[in-house]
N, CA, C and O atoms as CSV, one atom per row, in Angstrom:
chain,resi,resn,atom,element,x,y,z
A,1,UNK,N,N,0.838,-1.185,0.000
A,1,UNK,CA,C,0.000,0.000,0.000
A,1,UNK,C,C,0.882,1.247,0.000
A,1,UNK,O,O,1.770,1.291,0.852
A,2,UNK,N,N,0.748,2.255,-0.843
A,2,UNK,CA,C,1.380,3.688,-1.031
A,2,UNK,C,C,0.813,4.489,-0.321
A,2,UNK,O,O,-0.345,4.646,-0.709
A,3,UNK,N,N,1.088,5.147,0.634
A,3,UNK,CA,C,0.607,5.853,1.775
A,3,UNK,C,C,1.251,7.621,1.060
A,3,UNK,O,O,2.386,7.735,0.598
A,4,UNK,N,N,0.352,8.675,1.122
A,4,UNK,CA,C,0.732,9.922,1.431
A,4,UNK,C,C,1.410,10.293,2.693
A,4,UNK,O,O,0.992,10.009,3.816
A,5,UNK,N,N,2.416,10.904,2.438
A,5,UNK,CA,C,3.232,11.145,3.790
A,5,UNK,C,C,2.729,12.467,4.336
A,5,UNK,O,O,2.315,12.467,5.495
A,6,UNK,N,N,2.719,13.325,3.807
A,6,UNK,CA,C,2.732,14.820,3.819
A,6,UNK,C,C,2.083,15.973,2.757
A,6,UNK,O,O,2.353,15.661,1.597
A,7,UNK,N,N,1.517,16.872,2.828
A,7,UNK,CA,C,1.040,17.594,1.716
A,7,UNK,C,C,1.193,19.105,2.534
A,7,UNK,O,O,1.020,19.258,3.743
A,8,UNK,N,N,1.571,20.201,1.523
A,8,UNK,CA,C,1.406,21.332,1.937
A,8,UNK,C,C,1.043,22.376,0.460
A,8,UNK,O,O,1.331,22.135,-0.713
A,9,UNK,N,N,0.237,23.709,1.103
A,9,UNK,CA,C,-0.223,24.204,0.393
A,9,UNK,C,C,1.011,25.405,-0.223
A,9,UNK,O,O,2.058,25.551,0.408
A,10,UNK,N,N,0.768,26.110,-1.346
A,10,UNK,CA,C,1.965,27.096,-1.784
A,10,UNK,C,C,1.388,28.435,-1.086
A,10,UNK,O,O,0.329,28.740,-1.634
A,11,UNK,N,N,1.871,29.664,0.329
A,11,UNK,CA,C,1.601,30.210,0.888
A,11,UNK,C,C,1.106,31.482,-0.487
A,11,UNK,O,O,0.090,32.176,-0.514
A,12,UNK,N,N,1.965,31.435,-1.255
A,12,UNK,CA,C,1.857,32.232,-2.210
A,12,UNK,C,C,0.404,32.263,-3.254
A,12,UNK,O,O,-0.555,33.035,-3.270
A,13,UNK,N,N,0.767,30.978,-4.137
A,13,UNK,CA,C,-0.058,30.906,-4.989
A,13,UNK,C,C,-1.550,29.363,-4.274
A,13,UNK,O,O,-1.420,28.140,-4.325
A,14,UNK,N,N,-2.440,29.973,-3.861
A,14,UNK,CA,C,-3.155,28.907,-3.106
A,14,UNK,C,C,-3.870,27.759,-3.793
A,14,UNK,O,O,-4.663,26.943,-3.323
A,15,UNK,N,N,-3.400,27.897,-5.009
A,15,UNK,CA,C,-4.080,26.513,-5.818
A,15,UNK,C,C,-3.089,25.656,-5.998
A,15,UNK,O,O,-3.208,24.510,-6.432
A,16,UNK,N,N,-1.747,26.385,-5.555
A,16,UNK,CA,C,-0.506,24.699,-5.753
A,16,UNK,C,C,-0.243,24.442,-4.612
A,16,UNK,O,O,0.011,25.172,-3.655
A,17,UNK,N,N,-0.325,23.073,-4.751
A,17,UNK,CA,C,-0.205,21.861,-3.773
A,17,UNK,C,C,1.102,21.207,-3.689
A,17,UNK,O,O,1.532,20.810,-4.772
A,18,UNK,N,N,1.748,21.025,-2.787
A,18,UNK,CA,C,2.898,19.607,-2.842
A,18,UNK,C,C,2.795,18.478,-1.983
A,18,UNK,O,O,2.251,18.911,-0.968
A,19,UNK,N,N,2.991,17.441,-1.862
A,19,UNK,CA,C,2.534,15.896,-1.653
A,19,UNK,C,C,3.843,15.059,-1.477
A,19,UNK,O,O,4.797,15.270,-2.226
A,20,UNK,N,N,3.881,14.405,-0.798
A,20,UNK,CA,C,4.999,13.186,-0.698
A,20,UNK,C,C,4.820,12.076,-0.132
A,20,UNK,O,O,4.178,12.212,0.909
A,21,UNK,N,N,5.146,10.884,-0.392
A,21,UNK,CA,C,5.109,9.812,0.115
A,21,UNK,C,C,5.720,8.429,0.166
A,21,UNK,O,O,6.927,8.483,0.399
A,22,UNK,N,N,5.287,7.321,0.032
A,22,UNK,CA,C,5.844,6.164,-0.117
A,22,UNK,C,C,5.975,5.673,-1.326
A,22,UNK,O,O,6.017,4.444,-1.381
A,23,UNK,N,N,6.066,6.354,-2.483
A,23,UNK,CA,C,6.438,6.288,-3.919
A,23,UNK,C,C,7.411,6.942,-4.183
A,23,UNK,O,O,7.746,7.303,-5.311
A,24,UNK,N,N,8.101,7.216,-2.912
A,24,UNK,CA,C,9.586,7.867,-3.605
A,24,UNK,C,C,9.197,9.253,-4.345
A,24,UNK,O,O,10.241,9.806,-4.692
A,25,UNK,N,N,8.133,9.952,-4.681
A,25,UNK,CA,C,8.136,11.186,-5.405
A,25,UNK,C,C,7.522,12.558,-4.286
A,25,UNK,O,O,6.942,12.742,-3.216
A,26,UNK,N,N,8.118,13.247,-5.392
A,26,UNK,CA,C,7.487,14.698,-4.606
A,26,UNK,C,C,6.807,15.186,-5.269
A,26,UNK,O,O,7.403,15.627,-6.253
A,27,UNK,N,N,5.569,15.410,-5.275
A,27,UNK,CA,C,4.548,15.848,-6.551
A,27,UNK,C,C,4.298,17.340,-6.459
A,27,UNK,O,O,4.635,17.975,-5.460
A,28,UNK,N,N,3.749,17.857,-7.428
A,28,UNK,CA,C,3.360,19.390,-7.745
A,28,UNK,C,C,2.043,19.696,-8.191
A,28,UNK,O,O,1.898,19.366,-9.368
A,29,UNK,N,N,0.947,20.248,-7.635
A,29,UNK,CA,C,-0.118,20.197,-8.178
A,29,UNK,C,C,-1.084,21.431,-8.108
A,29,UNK,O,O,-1.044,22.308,-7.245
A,30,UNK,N,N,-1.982,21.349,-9.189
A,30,UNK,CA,C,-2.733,22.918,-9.523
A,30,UNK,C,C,-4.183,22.288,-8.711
A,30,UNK,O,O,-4.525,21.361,-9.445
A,31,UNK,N,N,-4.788,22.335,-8.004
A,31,UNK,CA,C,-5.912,21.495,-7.502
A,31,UNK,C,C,-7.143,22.175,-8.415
A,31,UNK,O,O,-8.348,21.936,-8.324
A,32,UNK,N,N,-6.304,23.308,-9.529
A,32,UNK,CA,C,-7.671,23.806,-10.254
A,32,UNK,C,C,-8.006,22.493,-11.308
A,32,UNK,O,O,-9.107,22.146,-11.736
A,33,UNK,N,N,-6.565,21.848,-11.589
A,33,UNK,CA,C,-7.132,21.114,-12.607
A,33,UNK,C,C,-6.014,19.872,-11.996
A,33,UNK,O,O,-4.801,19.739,-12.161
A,34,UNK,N,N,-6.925,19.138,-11.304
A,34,UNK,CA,C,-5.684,17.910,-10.403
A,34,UNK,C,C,-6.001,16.256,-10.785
A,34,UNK,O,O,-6.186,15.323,-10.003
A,35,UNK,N,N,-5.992,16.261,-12.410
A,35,UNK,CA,C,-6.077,14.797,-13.128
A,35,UNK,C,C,-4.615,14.258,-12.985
A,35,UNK,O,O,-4.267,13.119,-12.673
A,36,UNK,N,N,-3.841,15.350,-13.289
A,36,UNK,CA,C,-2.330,15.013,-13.216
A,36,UNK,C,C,-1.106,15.803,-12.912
A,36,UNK,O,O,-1.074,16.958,-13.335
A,37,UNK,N,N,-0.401,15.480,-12.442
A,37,UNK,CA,C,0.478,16.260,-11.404
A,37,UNK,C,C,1.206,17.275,-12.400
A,37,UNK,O,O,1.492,17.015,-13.569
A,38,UNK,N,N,1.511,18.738,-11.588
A,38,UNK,CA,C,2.406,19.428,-12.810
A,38,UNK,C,C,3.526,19.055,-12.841
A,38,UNK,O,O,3.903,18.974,-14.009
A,39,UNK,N,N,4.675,18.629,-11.757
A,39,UNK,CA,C,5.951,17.993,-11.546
A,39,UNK,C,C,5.456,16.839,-10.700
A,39,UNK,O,O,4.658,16.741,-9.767
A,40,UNK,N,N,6.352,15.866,-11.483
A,40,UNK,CA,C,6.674,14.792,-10.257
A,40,UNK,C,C,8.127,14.301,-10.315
A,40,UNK,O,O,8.456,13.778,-11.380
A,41,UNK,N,N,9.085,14.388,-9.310
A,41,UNK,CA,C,9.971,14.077,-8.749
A,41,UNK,C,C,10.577,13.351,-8.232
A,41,UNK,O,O,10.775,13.474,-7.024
A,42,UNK,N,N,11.029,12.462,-8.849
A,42,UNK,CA,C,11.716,10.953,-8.379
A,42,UNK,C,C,13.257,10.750,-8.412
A,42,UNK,O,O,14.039,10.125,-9.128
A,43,UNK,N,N,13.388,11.920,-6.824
A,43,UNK,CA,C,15.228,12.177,-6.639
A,43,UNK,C,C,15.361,11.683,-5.186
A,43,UNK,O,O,16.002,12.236,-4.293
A,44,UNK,N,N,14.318,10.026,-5.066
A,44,UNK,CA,C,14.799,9.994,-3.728
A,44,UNK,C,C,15.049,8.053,-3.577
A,44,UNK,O,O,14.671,7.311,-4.484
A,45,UNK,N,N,15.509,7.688,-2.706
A,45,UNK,CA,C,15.457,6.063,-2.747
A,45,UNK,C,C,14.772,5.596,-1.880
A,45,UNK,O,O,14.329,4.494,-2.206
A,46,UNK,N,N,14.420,5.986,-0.736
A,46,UNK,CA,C,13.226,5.762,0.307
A,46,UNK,C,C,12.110,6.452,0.202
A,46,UNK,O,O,12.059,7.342,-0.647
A,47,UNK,N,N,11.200,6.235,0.881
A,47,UNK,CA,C,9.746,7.355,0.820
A,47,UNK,C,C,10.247,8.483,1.675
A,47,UNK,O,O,11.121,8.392,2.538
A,48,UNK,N,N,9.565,9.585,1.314
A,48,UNK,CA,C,9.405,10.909,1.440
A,48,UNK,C,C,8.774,11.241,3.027
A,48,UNK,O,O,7.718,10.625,3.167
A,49,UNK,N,N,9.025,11.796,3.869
A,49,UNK,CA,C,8.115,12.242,4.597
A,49,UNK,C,C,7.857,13.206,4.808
A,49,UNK,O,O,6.852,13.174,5.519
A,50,UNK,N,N,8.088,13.942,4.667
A,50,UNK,CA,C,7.839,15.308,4.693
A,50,UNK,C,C,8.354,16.506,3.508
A,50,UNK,O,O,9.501,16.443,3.067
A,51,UNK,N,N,7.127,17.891,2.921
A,51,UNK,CA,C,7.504,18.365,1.876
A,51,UNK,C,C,7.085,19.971,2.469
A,51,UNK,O,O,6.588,20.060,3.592
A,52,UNK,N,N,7.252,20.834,1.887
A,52,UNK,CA,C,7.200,22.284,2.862
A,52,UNK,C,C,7.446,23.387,1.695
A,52,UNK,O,O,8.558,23.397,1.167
A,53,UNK,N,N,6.561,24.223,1.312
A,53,UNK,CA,C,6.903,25.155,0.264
A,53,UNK,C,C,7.279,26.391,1.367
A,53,UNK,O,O,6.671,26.625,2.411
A,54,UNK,N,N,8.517,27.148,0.803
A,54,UNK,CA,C,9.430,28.133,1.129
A,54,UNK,C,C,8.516,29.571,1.062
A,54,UNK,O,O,8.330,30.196,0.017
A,55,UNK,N,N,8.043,29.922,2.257
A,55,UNK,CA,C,7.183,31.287,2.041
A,55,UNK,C,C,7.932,32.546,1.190
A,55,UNK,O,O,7.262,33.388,0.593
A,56,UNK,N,N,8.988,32.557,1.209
A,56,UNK,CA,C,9.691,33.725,1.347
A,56,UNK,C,C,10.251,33.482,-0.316
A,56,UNK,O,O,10.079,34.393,-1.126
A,57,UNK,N,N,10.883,32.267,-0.711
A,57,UNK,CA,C,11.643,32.285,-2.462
A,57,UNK,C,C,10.658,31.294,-3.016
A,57,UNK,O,O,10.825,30.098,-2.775
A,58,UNK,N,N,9.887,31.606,-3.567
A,58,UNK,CA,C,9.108,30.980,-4.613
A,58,UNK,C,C,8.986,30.804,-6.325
A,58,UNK,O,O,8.337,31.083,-7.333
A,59,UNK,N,N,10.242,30.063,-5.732
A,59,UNK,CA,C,10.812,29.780,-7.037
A,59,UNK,C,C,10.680,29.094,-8.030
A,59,UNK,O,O,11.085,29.389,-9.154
A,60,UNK,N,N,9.904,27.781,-7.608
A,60,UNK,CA,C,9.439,26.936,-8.220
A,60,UNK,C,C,8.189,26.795,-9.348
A,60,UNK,O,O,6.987,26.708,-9.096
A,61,UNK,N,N,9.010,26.801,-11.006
A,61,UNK,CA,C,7.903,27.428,-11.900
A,61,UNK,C,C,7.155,26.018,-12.417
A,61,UNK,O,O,7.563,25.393,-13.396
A,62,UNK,N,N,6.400,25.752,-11.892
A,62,UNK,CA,C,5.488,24.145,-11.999
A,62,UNK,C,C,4.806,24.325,-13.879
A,62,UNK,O,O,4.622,23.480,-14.755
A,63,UNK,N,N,4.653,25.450,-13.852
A,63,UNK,CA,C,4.068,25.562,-15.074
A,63,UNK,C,C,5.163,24.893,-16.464
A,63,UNK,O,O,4.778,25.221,-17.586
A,64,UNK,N,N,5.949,24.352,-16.425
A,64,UNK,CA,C,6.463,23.254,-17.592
A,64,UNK,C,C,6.015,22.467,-18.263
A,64,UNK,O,O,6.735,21.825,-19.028
C-alpha cells in the first residue's frame, strides 16, 4: 500500500499543492485542474516524509 506522507499548500499561490510519500516522489499540483500532477519528482530512494513550500523564495515554476 502507497501511503501519502505529507502535503502542503503554496503560501503564495493557493491553488498549488505539494505531496509526498511512499512512492519515492514529490509531486506538484494545480488542484484547479488535479487529473495530473504538474511535476513529479523521483530524486529519492526511500519514501518521502515530509515536503514544505518556502514562504519567502518561490521559485518553483510548476508551469512546464
Amino acid at each position: 500500500m502507497q501511503l501519502m506522507r505529507n502535503l502542503d499548500f503554496n503560501p503564495n499561490k493557493h491553488y498549488l499543492l505539494a505531496t509526498c510519500g511512499d512512492d519515492e516522489r514529490s509531486r506538484f499540483w494545480d488542484i484547479r485542474n488535479s487529473e495530473q500532477s504538474l511535476i513529479s519528482l523521483n530524486d529519492h530512494s526511500y519514501w518521502v516524509q515530509a515536503i514544505c513550500y518556502n514562504q519567502y523564495h518561490n521559485n518553483c515554476d510548476c508551469q512546464q
